[in-house]
DOVEXDREN-175195 format. One line per field, with one value per residue (C-alpha): residue number from 1; residue in one letter; y, z, x. Coordinates in steps of 0.001 Angstrom, whole numbers, plus 500000, padded with zeros to 6 digits. Layout:
// DOVEXDREN-175195
num	NUM:...
residuo	a:...
north	Y:...
up	Z:...
east	X:...
***
This chain:
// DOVEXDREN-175195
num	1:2:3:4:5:6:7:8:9:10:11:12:13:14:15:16:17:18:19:20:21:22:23:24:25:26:27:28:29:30:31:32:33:34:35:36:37:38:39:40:41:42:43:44:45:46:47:48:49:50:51:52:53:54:55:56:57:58:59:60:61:62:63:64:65:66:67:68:69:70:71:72:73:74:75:76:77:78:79:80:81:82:83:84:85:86:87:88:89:90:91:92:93:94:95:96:97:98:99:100:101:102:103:104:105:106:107:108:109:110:111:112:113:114:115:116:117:118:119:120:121:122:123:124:125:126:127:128:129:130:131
residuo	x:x:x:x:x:x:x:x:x:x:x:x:x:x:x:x:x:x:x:x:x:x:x:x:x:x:x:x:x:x:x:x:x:x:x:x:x:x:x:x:x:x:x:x:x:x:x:x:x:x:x:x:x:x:x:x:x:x:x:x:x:x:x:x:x:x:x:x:x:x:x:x:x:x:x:x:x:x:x:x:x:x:x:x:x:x:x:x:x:x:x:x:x:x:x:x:x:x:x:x:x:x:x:x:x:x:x:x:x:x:x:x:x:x:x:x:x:x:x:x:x:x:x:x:x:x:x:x:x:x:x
north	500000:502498:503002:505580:507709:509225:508787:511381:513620:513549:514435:516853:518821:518832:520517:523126:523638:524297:526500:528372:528994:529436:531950:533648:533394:532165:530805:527604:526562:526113:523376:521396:521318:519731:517121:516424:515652:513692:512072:511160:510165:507713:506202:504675:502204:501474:500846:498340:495895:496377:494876:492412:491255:491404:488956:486344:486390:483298:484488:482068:483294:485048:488488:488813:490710:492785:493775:494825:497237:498079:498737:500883:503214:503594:504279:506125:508471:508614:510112:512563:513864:513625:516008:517936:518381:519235:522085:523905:523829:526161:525459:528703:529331:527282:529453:526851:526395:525450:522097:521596:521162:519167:516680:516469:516402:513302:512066:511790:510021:507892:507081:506671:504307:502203:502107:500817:498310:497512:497422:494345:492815:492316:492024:489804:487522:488130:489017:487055:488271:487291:483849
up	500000:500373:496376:496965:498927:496109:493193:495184:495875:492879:491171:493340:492634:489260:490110:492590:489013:487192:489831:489785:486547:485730:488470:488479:491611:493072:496149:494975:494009:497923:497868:494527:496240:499418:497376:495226:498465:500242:496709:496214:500177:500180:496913:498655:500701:497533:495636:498140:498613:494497:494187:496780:495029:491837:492593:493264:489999:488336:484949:482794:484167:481798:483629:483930:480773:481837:485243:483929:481665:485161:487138:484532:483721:487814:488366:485403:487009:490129:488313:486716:489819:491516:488931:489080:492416:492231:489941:492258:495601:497031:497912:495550:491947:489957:488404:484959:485211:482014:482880:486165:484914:481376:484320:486005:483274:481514:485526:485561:481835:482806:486345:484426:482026:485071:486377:483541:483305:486902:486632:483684:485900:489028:486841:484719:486445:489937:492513:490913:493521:496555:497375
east	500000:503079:502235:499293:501594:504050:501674:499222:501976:502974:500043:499398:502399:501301:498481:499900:502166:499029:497448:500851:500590:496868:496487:499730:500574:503737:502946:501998:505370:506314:503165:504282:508291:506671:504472:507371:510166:507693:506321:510259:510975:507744:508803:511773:509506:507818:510680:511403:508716:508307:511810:510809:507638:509459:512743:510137:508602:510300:512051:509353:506481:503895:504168:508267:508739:505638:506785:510169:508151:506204:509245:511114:507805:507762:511765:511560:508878:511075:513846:512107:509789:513781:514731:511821:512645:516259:515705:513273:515363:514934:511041:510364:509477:512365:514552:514019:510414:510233:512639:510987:507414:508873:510377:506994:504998:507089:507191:503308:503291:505596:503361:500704:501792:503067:499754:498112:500877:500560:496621:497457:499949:497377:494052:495258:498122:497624:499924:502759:505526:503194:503027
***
């Protein structure tokens, strides 16, 4: 369950992004940094019982090659939102907005295509790693 922790913060910073710049205003940025360190802190326990579910997934089995698609698309979003993140610091309007929002904007494609792959992994094999 530590999964709906970082992909809610990290859709959420989106949006604070988008209210940012929608409205103008700058003092959303502060809420989009915070969304994004915690988003990146909380991934770290879902990293790790991701890798643990995935080592026991034997090599032959039907959803390997998918979960290696799965995990990719989801460290691949943890760069990026890492990135994202790193740009910002300070916890103010990024001096490169423009590379902080393409990093969390290619962050949140790259969550979402690891929850549809995740969706296909559970609805349609199971919990493979959980035995």
């Amino acid at each position: 369950m530590f999964v709906h922790f970082p992909i809610g913060l990290w859709t959420t910073s989106v949006a604070w992004d988008a209210l940012a710049l929608g409205l103008g205003s700058a003092s959303w940025w502060p809420l989009s940094y915070w969304c994004l360190a915690a988003g990146v802190l909380m991934a770290l326990p879902a990293i790790g019982t991701g890798f643990v579910e995935f080592v026991r997934i034997e090599r032959d089995h039907p959803a390997a090659k998918l979960a290696v698609w799965h995990a990719s698309a989801m460290s691949g979003a943890a760069v990026l939102f890492l990135g994202s993140l790193l740009l910002r610091r300070p916890a103010s309007a990024p001096e490169s907005v423009p590379g902080a929002l393409a990093l969390s904007l290619a962050g949140l494609a790259c969550l979402a295509a690891g929850g549809v792959l995740a969706s296909r992994l559970v609805h349609g094999h199971g919990r493979v790693g959980m035995k």
